[in-house]
PALOTOR-472799 format. One record per residue: y, x, z of N, C-alpha, C, O in turn. Coordinates in steps of 0.001 Angstrom, whole numbers, plus 500000, padded with zeros to 6 digits. Layout:
N
(site (Y,X,Z),(Y,X,Z),(Y,X,Z),(Y,X,Z))
...
This chain:
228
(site (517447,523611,474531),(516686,523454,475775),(515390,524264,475696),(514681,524213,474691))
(site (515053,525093,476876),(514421,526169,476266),(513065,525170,477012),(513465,524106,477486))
(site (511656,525419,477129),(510343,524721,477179),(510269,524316,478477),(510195,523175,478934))
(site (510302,525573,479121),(510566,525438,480709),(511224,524272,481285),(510809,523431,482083))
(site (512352,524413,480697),(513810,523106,480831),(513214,521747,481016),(513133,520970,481968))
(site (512660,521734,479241),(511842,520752,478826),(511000,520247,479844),(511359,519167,480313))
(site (509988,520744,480296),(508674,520471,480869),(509429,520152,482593),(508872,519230,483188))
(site (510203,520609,483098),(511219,519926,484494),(511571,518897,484352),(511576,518071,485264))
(site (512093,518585,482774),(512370,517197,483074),(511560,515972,482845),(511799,514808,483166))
(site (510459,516540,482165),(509219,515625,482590),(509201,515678,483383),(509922,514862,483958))
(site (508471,516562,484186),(508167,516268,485774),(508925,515271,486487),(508404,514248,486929))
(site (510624,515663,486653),(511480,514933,487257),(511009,512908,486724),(510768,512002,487522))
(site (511031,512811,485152),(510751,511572,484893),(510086,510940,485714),(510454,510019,486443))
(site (508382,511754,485550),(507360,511259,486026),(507403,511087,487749),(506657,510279,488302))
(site (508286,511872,488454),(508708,511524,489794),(509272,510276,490222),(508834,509575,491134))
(site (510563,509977,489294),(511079,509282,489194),(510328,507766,488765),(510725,506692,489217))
(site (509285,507890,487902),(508679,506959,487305),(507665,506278,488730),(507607,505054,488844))
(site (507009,507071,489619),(506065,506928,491264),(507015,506533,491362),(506926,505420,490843))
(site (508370,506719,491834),(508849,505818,493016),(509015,504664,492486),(508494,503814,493207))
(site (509695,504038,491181),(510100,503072,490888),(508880,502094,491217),(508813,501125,491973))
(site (508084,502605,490504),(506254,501936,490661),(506078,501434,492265),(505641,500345,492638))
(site (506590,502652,493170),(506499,502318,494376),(507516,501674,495240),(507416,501484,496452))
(site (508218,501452,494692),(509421,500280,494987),(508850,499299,494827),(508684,498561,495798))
(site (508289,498899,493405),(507852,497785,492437),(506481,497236,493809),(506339,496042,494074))
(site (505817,498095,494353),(505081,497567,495200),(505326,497030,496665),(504793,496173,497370))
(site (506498,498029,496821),(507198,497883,498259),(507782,495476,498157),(507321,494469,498695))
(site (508771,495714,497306),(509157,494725,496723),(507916,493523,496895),(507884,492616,497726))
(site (506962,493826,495870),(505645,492876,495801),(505043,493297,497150),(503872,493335,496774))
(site (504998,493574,498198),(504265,493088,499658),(505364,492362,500122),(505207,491372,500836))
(site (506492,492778,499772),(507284,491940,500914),(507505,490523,500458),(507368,489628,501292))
(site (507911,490160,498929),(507693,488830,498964),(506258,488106,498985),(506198,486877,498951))
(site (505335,488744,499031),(503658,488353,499944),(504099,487548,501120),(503986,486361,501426))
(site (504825,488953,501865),(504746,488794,503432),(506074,487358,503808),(506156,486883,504941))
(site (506924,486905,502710),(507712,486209,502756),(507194,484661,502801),(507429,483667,503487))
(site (506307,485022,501623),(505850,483580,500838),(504699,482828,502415),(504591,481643,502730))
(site (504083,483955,503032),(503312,483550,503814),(504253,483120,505134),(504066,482024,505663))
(site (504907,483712,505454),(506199,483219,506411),(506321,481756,506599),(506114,481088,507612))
(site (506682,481412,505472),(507278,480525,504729),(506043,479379,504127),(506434,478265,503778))
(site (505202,479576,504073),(503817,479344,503229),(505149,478515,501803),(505868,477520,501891))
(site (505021,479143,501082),(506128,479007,499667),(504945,479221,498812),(504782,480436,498692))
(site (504066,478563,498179),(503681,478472,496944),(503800,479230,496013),(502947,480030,495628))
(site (505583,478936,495257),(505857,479561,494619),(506394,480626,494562),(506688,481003,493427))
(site (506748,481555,495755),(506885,482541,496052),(505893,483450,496126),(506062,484669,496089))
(site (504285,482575,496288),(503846,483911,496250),(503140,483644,494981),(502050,484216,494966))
(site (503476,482750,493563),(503012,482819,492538),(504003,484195,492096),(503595,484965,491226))
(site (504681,484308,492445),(506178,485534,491826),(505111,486603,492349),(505353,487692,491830))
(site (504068,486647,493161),(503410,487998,493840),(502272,488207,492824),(502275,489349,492365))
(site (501158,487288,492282),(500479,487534,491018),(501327,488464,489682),(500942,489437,489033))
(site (502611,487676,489636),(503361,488080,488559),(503725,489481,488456),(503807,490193,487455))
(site (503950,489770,489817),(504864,491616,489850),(503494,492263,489814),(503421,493396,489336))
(site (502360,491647,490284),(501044,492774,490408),(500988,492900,488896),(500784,494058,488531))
(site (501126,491937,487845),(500567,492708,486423),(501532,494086,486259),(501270,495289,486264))
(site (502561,493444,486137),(503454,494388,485871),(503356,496269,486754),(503052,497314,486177))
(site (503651,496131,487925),(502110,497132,488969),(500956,497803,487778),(500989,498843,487119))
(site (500130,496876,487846),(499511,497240,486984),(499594,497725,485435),(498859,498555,484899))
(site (500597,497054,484885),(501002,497952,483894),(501521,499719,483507),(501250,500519,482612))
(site (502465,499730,484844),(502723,501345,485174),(502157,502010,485191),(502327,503085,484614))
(site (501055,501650,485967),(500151,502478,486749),(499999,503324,484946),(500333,504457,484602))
(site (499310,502093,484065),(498844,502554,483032),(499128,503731,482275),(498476,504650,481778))
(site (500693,503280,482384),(501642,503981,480887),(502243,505256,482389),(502244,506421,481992))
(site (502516,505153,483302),(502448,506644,484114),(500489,507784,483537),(500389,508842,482916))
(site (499520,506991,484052),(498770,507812,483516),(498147,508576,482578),(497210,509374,482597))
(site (499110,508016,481509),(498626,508258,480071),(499582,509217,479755),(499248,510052,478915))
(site (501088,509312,480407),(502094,510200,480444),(501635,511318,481300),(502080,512436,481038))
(site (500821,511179,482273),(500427,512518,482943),(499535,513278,482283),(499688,514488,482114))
(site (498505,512582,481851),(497824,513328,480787),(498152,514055,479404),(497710,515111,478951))
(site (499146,513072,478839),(499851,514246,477504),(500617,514855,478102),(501092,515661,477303))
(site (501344,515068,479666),(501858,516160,480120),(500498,517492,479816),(500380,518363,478955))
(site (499747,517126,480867),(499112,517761,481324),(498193,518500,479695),(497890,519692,479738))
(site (498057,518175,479189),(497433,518388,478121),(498014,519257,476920),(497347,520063,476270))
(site (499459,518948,476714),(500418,519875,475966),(500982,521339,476311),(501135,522456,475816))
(site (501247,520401,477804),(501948,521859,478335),(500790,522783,479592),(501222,523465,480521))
(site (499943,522654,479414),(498895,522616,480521),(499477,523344,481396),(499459,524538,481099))
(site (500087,523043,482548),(500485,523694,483545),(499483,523785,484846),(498756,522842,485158))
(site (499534,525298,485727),(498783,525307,486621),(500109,525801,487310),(501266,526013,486947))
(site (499309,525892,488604),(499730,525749,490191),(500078,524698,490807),(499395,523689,490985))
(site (501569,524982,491285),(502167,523608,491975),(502437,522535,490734),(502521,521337,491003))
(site (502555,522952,489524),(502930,522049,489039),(501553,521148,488235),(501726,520267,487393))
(site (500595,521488,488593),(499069,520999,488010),(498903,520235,489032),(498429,519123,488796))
(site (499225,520578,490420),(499073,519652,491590),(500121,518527,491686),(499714,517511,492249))
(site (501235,518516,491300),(502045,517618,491206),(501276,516845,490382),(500522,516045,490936))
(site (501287,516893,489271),(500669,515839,488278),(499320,515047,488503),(499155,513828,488516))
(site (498484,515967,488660),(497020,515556,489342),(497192,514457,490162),(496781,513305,490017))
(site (498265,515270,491593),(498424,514161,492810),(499194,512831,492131),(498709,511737,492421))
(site (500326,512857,491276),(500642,511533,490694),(499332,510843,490310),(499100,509664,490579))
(site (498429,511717,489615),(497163,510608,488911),(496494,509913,489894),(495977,508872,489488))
(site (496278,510278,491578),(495755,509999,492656),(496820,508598,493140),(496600,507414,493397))
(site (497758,509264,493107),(499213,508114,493879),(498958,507095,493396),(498225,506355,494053))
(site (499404,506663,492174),(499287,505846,491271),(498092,504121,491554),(498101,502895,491662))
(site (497243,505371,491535),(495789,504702,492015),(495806,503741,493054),(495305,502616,493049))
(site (496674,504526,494267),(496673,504096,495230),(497567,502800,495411),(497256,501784,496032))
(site (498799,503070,494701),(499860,502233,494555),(499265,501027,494402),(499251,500068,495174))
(site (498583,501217,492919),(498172,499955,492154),(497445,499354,493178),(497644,498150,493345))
(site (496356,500126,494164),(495561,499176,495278),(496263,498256,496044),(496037,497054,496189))
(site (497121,498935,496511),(498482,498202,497409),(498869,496962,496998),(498902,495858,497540))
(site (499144,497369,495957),(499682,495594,495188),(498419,494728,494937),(498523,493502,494948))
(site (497158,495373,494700),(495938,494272,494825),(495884,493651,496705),(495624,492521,497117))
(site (496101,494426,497186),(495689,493754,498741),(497093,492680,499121),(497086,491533,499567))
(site (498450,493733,498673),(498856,492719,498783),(498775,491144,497985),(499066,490079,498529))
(site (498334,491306,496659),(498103,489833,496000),(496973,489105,497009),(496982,487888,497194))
(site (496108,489905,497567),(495299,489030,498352),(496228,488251,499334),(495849,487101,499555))
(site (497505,488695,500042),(498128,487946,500885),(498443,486968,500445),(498288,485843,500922))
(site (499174,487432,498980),(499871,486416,498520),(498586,484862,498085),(498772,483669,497848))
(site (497678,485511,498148),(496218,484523,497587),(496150,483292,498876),(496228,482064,498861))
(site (495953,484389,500038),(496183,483537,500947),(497000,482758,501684),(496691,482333,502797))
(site (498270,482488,501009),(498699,481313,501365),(498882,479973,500513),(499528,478940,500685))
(site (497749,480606,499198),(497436,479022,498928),(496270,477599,499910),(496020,476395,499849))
(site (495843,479062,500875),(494937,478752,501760),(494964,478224,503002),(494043,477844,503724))
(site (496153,478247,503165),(497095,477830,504908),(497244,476294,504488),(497106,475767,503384))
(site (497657,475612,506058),(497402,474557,506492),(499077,474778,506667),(499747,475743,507038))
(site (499418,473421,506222),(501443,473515,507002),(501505,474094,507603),(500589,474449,508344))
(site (502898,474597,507599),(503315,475306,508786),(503331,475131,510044),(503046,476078,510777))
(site (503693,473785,510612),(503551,473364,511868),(502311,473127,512599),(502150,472984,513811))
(site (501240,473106,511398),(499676,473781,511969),(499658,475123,512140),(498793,475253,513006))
(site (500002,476059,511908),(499449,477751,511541),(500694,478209,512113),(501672,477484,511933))
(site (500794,478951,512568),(501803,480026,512680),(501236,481160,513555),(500562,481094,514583))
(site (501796,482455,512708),(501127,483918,512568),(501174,484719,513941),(502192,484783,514630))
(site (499992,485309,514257),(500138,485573,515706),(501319,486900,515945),(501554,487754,515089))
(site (501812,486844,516979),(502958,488309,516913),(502244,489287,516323),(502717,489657,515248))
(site (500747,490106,516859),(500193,491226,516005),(500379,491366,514693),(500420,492474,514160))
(site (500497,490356,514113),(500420,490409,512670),(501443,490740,512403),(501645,491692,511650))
(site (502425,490002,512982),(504150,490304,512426),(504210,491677,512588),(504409,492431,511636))
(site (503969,492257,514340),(503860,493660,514246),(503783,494333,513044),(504540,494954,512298))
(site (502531,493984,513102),(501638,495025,511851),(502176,494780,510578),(502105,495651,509710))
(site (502806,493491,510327),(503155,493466,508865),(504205,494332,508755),(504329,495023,507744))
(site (505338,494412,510087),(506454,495361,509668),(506360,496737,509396),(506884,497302,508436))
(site (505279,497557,510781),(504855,498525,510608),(504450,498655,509283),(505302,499227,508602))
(site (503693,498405,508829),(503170,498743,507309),(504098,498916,506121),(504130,499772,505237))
(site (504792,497922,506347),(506074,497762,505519),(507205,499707,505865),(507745,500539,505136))
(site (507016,499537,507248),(507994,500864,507495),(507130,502196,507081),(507741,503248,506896))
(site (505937,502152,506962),(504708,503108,506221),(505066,503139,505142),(505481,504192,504659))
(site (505010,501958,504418),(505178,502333,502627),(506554,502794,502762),(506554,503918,502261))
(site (507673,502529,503156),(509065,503186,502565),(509419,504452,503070),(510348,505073,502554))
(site (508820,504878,503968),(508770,506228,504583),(507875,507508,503748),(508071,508719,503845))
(site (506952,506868,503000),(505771,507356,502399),(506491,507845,501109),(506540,508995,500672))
(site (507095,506589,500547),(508200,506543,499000),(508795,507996,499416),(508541,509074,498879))
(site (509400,507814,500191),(510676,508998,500856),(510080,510172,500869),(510507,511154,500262))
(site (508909,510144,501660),(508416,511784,501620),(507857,512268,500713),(507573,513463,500631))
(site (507520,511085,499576),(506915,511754,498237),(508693,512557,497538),(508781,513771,497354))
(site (509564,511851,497337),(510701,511967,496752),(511220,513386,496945),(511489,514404,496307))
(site (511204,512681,498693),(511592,514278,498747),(510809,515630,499407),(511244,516689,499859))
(site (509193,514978,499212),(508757,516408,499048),(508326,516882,500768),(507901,518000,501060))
(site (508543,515796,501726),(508460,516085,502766),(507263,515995,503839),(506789,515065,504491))
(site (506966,517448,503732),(505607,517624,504870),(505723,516622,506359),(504958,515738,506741))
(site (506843,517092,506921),(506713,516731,508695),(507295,514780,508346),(507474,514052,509323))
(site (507467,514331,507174),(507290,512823,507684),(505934,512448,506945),(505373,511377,507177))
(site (505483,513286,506133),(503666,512590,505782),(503233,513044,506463),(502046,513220,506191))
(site (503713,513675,507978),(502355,513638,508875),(502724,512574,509484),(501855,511781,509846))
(site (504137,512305,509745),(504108,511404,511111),(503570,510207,510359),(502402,510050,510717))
(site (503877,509419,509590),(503326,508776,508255),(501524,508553,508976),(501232,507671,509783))
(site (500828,509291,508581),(499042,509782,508773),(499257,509456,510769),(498207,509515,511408))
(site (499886,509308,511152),(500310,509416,512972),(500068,507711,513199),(499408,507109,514046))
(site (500823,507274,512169),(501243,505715,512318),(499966,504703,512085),(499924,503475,512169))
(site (499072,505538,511805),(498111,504592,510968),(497344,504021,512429),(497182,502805,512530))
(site (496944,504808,513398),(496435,504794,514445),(496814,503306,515312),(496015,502563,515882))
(site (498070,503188,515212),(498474,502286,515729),(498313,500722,515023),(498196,499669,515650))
(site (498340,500886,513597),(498158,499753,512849),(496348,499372,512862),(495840,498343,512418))
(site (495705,500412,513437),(494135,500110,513319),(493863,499488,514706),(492953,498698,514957))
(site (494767,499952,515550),(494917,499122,517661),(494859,497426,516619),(493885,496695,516443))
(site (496135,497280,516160),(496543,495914,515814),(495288,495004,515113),(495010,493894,515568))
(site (494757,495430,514273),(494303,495107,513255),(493054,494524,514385),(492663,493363,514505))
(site (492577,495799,515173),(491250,495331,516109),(491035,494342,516900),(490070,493599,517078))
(site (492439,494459,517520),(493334,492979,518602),(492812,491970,517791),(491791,491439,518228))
(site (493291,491525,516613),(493900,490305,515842),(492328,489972,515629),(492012,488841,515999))
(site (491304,490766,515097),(489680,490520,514389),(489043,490098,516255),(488114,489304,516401))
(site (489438,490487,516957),(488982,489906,518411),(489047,488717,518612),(488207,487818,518650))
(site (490152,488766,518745),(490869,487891,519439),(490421,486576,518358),(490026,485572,518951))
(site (490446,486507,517046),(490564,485503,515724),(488980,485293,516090),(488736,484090,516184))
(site (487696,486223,516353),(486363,485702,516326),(486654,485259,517598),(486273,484094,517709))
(site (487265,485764,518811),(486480,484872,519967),(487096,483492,519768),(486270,482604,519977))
(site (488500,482980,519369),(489143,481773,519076),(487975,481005,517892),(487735,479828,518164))
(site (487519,481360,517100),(486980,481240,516086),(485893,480055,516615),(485873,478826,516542))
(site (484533,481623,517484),(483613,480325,518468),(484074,479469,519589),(483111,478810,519982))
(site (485217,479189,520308),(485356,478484,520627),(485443,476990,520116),(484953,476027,520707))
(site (486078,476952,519039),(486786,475733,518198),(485881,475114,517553),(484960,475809,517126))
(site (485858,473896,517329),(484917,473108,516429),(485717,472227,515438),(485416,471096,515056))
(site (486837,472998,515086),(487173,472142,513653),(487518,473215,513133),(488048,474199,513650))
(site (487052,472917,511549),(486763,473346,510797),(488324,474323,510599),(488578,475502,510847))
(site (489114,473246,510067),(490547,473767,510042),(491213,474599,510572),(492209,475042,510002))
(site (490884,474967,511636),(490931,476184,512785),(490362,477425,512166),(491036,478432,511950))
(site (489158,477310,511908),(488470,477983,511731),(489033,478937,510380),(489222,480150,510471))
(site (489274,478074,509024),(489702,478400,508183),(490689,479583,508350),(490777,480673,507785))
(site (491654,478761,509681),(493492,479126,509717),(492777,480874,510085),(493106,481885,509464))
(site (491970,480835,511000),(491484,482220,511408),(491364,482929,510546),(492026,483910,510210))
(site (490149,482280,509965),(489817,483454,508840),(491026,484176,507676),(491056,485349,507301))
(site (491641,483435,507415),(492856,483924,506333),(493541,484792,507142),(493714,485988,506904))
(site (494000,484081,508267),(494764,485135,509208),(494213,486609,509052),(494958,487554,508793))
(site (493150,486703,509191),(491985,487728,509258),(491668,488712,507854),(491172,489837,507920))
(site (492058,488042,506630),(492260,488765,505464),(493707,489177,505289),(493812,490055,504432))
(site (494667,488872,505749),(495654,488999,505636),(495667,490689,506577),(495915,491775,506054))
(site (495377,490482,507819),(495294,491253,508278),(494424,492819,507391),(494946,493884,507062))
(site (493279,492453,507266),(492659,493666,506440),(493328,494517,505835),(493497,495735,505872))
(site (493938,493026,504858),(494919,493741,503656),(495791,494899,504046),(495664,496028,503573))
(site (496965,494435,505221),(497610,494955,505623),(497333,496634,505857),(497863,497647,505403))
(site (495905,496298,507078),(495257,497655,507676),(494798,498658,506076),(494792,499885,506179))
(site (494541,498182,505070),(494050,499085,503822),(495265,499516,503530),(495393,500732,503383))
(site (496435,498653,503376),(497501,499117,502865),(497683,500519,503878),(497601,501622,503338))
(site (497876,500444,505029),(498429,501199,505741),(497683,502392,505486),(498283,503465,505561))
(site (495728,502360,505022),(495388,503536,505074),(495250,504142,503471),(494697,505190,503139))
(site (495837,503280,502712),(496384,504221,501410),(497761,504650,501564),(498064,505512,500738))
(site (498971,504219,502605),(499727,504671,502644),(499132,506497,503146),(499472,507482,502490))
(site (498438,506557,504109),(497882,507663,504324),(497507,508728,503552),(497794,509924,503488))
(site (496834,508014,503021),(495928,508887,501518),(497255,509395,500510),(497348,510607,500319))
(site (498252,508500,499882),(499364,509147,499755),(500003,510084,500719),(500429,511066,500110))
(site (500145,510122,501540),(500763,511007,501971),(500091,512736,502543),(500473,513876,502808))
(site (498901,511907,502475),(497803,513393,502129),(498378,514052,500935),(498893,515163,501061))
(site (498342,513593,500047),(498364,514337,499106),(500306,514634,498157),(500659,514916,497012))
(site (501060,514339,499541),(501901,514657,499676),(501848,516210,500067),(502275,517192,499458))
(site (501209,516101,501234),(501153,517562,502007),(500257,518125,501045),(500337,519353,501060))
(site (499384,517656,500161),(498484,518564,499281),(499549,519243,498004),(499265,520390,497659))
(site (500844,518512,497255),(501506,518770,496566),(502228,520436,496720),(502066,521378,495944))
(site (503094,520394,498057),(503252,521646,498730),(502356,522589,499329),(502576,523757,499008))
(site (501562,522421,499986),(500560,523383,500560),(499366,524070,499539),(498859,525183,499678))
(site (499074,523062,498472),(497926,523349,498141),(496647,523209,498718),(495657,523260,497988))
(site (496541,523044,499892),(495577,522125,500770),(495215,520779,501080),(495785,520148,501970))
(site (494399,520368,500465),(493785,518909,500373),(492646,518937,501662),(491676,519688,501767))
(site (493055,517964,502514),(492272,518189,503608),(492202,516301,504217),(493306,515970,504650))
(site (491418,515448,504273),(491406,514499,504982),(491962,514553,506469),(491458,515047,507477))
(site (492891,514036,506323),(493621,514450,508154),(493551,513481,508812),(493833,513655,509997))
(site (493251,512392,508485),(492892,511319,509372),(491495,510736,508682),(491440,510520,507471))
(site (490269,510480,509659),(489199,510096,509676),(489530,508770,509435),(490167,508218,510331))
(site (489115,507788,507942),(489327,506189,508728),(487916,506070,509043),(487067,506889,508691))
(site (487653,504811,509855),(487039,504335,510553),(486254,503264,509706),(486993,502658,508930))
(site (485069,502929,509674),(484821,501514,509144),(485579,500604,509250),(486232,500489,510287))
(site (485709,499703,508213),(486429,497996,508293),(485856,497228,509223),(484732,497611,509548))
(site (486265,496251,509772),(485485,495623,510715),(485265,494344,509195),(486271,493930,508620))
(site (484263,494024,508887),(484096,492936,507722),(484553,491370,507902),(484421,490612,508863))
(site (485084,491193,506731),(486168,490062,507265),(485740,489283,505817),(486253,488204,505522))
């Protein structure tokens, strides 16, 4: 196997190694988004559990990009591939922190037959959900015209996100029990979470289009958080 050979099929590994990672996160939001459904306890103790592990990759991917990067020191596209994994990664691992915040918050919910999630949210939880696996995809395969539409989608998850922080403060001062109040506010982190997820799905996919082009360019402005 001549070096060249060699050094492809690192790369390929380390490709291979992002998505799994990003499965591993896809996976850990959705049983978040299950456990809260459901308000399941122990379903979303299984969401603490997959974040170490998340977090473990992240590790042993970055330490593999670096003795790539360090042995075989490669420039061009293939210095940008690696680099952008060291960026992805990052991002990934955030993903699975916001989502553990979901999963946090449904140790925080009131029964079910008190609480139940306003449609926006469901919206937005799916959308986000269809962000990260679209995002997986265009890293895989490398694809410019769905990390834009990808960076397109975010727009719409920031409409949602604004609705839900409205709508949750004006319900908020109306109400004078406490319990209400609470149900809001979680609602309201849950939501965040979601909206961050959606704008690191972005940021990945920036640097999707940065992998091929060689142009790193912020293509979508985010906006301040509304503080929650």
């Amino acid at each position: 196997m001549s070096t060249r050979e060699r050094f492809d099929r690192q790369l390929e590994e380390v490709r291979q190694d992002v998505i799994t990672m990003g499965n591993m996160v896809k996976e850990q939001l959705q049983l978040a988004l299950d456990a809260l459904e459901k308000l399941d306890n122990g379903l979303a103790e299984t969401v603490f559990v997959s974040d170490k592990k998340i977090n473990k990759a992240r590790f042993a991917l970055d330490s593999k990009c670096v003795a790539i990067i360090g042995t075989q020191q490669p420039v061009a596209h293939d210095l940008r591939a690696l680099v952008s994994v060291m960026n992805i990664i990052v991002d990934l691992e955030r993903m699975g922190d916001h989502a553990k915040e979901i999963g946090d918050a449904v140790f925080h919910k009131r029964p079910a037959h008190e609480w139940a999630a306003p449609p926006e949210l469901k919206e937005m939880s799916g959308l986000v959900m269809v962000m990260l696996t679209e995002v997986l995809t265009a890293y895989s395969n490398q694809d410019i015209n769905m990390a834009q539409q990808i960076i397109g989608q975010d727009d719409k998850v920031d409409e949602l996100f604004s609705l839900i922080f409205q709508r949750a403060m004006e319900r908020m001062a109306k109400t004078k029990h406490l319990e209400k109040v609470e149900a809001r506010y979680e609602t309201l982190r849950v939501a965040q979470s979601l909206e961050r997820i959606a704008d690191l799905c972005t940021n990945v996919a920036e640097r999707v289009i940065y992998i091929m082009t060689g142009e790193l360019e912020e293509v979508k402005i985010h906006q301040p958080h509304q503080p929650v």
